[in-house]
ChimeraX commands (.cxc) that place a marker at each C-alpha (Angstrom):
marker #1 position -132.87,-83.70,-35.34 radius 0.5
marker #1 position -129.87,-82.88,-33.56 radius 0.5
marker #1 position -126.50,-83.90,-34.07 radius 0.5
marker #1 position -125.69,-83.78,-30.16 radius 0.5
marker #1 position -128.30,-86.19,-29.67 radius 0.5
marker #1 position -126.58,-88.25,-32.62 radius 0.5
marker #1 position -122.96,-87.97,-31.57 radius 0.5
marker #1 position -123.92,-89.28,-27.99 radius 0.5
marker #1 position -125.57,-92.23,-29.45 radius 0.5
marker #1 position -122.54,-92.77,-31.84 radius 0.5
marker #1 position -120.48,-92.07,-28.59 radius 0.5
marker #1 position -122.25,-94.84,-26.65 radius 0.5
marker #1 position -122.67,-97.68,-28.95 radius 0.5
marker #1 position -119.96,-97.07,-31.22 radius 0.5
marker #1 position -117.75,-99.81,-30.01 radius 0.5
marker #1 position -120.91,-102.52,-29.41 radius 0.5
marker #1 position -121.69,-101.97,-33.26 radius 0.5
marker #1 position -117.81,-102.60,-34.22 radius 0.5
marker #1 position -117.73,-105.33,-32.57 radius 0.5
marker #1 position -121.28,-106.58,-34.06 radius 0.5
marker #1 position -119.58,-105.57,-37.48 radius 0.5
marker #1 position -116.26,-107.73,-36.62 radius 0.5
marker #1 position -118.27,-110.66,-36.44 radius 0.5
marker #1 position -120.05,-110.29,-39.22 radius 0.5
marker #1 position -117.71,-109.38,-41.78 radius 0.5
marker #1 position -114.53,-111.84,-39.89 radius 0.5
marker #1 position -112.42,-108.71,-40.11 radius 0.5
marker #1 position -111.87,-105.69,-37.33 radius 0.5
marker #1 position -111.04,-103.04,-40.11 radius 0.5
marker #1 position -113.80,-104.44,-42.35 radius 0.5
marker #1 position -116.28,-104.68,-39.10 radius 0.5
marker #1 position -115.27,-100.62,-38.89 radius 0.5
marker #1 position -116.09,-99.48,-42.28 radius 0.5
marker #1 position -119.23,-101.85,-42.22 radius 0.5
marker #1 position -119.96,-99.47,-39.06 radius 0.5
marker #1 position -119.14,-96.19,-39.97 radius 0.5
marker #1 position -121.31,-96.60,-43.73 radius 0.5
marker #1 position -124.36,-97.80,-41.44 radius 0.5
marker #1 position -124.18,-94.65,-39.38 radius 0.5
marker #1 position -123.86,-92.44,-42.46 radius 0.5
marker #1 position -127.78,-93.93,-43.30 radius 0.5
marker #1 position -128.92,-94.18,-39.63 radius 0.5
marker #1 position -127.82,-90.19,-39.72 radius 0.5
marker #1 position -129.83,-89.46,-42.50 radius 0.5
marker #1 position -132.71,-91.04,-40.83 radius 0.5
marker #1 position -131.94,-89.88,-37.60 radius 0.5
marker #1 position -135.29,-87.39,-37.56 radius 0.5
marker #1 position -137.42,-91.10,-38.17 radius 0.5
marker #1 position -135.62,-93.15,-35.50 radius 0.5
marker #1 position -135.12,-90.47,-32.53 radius 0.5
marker #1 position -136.91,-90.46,-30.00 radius 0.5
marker #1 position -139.39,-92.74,-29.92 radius 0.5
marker #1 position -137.63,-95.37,-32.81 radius 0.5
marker #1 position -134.90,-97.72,-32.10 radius 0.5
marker #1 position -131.97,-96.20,-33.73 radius 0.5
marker #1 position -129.23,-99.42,-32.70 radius 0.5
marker #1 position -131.70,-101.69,-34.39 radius 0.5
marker #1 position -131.78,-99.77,-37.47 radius 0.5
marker #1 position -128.24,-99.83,-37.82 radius 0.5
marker #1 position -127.63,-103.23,-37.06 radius 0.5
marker #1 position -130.55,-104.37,-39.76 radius 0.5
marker #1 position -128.54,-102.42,-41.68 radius 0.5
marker #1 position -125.38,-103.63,-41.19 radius 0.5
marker #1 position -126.52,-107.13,-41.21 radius 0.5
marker #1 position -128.27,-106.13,-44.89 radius 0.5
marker #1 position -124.99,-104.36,-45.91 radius 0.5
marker #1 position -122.88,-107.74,-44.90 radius 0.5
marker #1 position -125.03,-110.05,-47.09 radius 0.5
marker #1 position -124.95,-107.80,-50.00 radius 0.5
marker #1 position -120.72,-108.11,-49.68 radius 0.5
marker #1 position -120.85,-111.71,-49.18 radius 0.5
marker #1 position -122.57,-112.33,-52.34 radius 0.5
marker #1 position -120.28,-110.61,-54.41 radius 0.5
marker #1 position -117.64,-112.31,-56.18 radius 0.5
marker #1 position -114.92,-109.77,-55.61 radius 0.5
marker #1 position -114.44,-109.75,-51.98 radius 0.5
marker #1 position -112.44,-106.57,-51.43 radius 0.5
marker #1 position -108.39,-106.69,-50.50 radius 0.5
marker #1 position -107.58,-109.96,-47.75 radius 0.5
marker #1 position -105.55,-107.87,-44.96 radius 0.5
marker #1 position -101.87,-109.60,-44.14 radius 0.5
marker #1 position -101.43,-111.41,-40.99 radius 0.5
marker #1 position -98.23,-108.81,-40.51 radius 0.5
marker #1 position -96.82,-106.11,-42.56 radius 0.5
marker #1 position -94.35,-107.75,-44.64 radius 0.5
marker #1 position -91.19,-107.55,-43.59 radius 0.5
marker #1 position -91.24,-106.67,-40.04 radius 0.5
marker #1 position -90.64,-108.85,-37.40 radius 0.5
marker #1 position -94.35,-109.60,-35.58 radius 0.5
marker #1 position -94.48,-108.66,-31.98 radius 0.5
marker #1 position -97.10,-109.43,-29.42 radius 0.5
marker #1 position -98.28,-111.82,-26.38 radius 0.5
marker #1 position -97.51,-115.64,-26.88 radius 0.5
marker #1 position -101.04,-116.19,-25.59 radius 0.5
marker #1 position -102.66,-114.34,-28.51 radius 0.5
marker #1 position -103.97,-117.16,-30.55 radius 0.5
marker #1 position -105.23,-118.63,-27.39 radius 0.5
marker #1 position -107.37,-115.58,-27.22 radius 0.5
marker #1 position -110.84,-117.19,-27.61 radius 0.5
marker #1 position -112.38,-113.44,-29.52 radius 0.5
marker #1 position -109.20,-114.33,-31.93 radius 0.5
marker #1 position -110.05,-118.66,-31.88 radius 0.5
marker #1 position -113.94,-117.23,-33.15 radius 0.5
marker #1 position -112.87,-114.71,-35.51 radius 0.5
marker #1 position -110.39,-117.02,-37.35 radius 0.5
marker #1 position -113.04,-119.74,-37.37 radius 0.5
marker #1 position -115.56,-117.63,-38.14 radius 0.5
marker #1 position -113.03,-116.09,-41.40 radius 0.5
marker #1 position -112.92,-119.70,-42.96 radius 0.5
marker #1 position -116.76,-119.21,-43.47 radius 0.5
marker #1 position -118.32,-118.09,-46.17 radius 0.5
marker #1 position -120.11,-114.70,-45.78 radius 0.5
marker #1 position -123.69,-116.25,-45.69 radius 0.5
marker #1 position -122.55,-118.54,-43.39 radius 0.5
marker #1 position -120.83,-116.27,-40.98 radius 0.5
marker #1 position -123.57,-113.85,-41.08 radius 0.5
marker #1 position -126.74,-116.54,-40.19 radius 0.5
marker #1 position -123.74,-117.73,-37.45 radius 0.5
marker #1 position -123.41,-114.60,-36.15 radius 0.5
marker #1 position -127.39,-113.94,-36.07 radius 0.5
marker #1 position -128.09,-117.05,-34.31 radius 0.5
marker #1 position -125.32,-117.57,-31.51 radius 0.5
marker #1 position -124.35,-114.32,-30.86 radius 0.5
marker #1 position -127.34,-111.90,-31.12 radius 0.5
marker #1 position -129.59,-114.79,-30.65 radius 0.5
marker #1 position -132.14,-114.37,-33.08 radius 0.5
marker #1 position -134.88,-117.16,-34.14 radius 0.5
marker #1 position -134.17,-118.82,-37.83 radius 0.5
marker #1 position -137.49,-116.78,-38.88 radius 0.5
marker #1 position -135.93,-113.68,-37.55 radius 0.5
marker #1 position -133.13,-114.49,-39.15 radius 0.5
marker #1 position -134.65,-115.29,-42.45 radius 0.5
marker #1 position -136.75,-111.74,-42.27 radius 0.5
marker #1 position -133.67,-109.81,-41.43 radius 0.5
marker #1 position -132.09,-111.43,-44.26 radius 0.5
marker #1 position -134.99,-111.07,-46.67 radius 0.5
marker #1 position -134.74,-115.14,-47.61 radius 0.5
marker #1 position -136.67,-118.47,-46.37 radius 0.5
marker #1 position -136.61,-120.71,-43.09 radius 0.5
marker #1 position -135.08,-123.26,-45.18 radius 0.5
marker #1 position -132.15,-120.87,-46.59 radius 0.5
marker #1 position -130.98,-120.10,-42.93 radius 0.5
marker #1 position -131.47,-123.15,-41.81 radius 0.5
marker #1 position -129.07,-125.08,-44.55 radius 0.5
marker #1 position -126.27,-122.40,-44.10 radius 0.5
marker #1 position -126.15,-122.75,-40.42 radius 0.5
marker #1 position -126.19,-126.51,-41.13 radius 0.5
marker #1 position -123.65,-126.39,-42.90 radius 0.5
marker #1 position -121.31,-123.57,-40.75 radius 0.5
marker #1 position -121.62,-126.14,-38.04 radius 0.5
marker #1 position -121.05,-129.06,-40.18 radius 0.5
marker #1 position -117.61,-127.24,-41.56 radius 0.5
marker #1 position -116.70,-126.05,-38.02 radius 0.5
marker #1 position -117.05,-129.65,-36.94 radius 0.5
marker #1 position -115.09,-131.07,-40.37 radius 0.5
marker #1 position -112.35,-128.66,-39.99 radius 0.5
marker #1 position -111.72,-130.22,-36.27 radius 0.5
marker #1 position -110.45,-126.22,-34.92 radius 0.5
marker #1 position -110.58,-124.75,-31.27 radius 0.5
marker #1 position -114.99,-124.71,-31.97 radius 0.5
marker #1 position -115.21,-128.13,-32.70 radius 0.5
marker #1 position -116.10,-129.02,-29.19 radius 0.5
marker #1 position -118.14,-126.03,-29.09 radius 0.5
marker #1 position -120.36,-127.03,-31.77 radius 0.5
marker #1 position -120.08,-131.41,-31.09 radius 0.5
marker #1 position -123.58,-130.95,-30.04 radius 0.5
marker #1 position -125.46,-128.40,-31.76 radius 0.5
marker #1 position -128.20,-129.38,-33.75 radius 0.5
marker #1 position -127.21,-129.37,-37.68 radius 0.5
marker link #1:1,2 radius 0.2
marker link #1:2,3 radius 0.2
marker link #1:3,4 radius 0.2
marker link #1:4,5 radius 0.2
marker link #1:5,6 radius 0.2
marker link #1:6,7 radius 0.2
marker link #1:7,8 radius 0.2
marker link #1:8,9 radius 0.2
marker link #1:9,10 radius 0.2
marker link #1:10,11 radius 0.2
marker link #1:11,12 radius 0.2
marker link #1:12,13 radius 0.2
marker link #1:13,14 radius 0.2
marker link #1:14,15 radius 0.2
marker link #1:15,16 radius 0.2
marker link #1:16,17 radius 0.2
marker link #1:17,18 radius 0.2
marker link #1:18,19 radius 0.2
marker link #1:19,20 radius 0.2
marker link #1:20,21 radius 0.2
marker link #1:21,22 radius 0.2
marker link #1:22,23 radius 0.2
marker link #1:23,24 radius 0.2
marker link #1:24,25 radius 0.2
marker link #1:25,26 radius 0.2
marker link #1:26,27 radius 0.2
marker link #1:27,28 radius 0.2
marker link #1:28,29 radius 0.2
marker link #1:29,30 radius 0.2
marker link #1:30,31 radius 0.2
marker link #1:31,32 radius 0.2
marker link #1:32,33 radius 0.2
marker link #1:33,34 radius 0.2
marker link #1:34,35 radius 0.2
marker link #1:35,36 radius 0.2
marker link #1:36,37 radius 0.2
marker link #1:37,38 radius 0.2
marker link #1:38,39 radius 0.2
marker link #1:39,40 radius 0.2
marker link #1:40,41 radius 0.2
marker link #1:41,42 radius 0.2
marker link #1:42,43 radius 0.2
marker link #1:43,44 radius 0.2
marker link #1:44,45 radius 0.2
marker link #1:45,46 radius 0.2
marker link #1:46,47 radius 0.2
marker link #1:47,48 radius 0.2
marker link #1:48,49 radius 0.2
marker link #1:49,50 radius 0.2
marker link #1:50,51 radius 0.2
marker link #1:51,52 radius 0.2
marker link #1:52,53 radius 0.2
marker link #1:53,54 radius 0.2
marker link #1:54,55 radius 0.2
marker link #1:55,56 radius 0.2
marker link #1:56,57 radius 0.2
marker link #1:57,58 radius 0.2
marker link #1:58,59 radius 0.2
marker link #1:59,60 radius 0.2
marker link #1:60,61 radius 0.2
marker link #1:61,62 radius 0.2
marker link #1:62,63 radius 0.2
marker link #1:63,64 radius 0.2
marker link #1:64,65 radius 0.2
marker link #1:65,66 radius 0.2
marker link #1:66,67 radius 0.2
marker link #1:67,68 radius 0.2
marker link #1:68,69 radius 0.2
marker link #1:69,70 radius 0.2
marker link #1:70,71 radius 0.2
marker link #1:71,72 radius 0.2
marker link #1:72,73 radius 0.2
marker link #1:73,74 radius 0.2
marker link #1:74,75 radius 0.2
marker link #1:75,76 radius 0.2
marker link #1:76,77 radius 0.2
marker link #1:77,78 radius 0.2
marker link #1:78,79 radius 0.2
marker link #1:79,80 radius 0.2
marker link #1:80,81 radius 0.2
marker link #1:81,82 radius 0.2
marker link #1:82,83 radius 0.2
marker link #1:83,84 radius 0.2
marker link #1:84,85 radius 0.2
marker link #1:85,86 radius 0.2
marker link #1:86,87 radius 0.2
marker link #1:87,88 radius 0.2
marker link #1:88,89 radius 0.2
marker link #1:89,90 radius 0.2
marker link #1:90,91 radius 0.2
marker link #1:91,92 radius 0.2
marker link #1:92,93 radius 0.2
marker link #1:93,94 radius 0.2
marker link #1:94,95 radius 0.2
marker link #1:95,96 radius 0.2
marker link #1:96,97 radius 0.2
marker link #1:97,98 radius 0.2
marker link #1:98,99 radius 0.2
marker link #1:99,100 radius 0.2
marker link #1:100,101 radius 0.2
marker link #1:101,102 radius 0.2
marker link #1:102,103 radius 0.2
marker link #1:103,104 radius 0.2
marker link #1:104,105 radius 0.2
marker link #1:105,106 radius 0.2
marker link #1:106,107 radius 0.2
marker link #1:107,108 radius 0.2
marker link #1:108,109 radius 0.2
marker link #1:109,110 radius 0.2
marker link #1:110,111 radius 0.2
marker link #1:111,112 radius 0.2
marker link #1:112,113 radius 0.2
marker link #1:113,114 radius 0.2
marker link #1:114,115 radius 0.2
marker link #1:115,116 radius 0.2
marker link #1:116,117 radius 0.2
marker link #1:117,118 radius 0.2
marker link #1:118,119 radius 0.2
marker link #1:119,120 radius 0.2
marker link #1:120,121 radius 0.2
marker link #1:121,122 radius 0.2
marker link #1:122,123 radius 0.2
marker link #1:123,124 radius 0.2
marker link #1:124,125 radius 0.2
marker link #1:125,126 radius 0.2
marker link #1:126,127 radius 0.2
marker link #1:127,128 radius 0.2
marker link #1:128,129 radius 0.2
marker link #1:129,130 radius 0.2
marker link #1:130,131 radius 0.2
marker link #1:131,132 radius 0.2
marker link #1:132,133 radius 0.2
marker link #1:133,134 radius 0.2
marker link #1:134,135 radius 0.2
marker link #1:135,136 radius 0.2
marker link #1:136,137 radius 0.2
marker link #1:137,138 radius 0.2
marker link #1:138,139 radius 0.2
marker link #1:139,140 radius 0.2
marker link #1:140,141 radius 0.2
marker link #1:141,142 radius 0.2
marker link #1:142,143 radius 0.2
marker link #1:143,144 radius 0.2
marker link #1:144,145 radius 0.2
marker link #1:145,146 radius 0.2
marker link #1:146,147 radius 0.2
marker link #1:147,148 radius 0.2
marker link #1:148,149 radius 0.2
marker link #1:149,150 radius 0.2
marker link #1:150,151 radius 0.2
marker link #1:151,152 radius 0.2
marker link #1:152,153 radius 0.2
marker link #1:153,154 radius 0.2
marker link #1:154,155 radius 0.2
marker link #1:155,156 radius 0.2
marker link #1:156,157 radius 0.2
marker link #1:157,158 radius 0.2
marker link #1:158,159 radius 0.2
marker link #1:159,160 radius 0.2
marker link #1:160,161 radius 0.2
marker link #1:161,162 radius 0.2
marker link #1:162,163 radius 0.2
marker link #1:163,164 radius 0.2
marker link #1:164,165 radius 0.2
marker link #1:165,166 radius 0.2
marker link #1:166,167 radius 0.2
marker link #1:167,168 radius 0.2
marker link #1:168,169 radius 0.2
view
């Protein structure tokens, strides 16, 4: 093992896995720490996974693992502040029109489970009994959360309504 060979996979994936984390967690700063404890454990098993393993799978199964655990939990760590209180907030007009903003805030008003079989499905594209291994629960568990996920995107008539108007339940 060698922590060159480490830091250049860190280097090169790094942002990829953030953003993977983002989505699953709803948050940029949780997405980050959900990142940076997954590549504490795909270092330790760095000597298992390099070279012939698949070290970005590890540490998304991980990450995906990590993200369930969370959303179980009743306690759901500290809810971050749209602005620091009292400051004016500056920025682009446009922003909320930014459709990686329109997802994340839709994707927020999910519950974890939700998100996460969401995120799984439509964005790294896996099968419901992918899903459901990854997960470590049945077809019929990842199937009723993504049911209803789509069914509350729909109800809550947001910017993914139209997105989801035809999906299958």
């Amino acid at each position: 093992m060698t922590d060159d060979e480490f830091a250049a996979f860190v280097g090169a994936r790094y942002p990829a896995l953030v953003r993977y984390g983002t989505l699953l967690t709803g948050d940029r700063g949780h997405g980050e720490d959900l990142t940076q404890e997954a590549l504490v454990k795909t270092h330790r098993a760095w000597r298992r996974l390099h070279p012939d393993g698949d070290p970005e799978g590890y540490t998304r199964q991980i990450m995906v693992r990590a993200a369930w655990r969370a959303g179980r939990r009743l306690w759901r760590r500290e809810l971050p502040a749209a602005a620091p209180p009292d400051r004016a907030v500056d920025g682009d007009a446009y922003d909320l029109r930014d459709t990686t903003e329109v997802v994340l805030a839709a994707l927020r008003q999910l519950p974890a489970g939700q998100r996460i079989v969401l995120v799984l499905r439509y964005w790294a594209g896996l099968s419901e009994q992918e899903i459901a291994g990854q997960l470590g629960c049945s077809t019929g568990t990842v199937k009723s959360r993504a049911s209803r996920a789509i069914a509350e995107l729909r109800r809550t008539g947001g910017p993914l309504t139209e997105a989801f108007a035809h999906a299958a339940p």
